[in-house]
N, C-alpha and C positions, 0 to 999 in steps of 0.2 A: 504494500500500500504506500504511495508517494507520501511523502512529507513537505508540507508549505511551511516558510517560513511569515510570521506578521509580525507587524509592529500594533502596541499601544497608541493612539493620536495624545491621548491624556498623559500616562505615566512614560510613556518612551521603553516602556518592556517588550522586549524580542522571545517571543515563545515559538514552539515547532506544534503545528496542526496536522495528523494522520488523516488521510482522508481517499476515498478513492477517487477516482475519473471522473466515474456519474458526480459524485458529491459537487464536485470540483464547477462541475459543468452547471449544475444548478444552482452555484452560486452560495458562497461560503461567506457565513458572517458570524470568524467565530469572537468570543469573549473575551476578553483580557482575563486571564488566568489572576493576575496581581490587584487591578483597582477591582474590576470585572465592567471597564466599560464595553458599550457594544460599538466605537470608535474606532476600528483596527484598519490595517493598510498590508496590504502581501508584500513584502520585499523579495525583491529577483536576488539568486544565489548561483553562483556559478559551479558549486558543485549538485552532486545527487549521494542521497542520503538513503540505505536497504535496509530495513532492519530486519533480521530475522525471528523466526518465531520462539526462540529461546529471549528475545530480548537485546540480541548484541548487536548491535549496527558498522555496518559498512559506508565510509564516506569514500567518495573517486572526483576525480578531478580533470575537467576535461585538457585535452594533451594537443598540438600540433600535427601529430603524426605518429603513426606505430612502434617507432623507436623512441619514443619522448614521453618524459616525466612532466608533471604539473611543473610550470615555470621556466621552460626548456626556451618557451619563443619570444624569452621577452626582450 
């Protein structure tokens, strides 16, 4: 299940939102976990976040090209 990044507009709090496709597509308004206002904002991230079903997540970073590391083409 993807993970969105939002921001707080009020407190400025950055939490992570699991949600799938459909969700995504009907439009997500979620709560500020911290004040709990309904005030939030997606912020774009350059990587991608997998978590598996044990709970441990994978972060990846997109690359240049198949021999290249995060940060290779800057």
């Amino acid at each position: 299940m993807p993970t969105y990044v939002y921001q707080c507009e009020k407190c400025e709090q950055v939490f992570d939102v699991r949600a799938s496709i459909k969700e995504k597509e009907q439009g997500l308004h979620p709560e500020c976990p911290e004040c709990h206002a309904k005030k939030t904002r997606q912020l774009l991230t350059a990587g991608v976040v997998i978590h598996a079903s044990d709970g441990a997540s994978l972060s990846t970073m997109p690359t240049c090209g198949p021999n290249c590391g995060p940060g290779c083409c800057g």
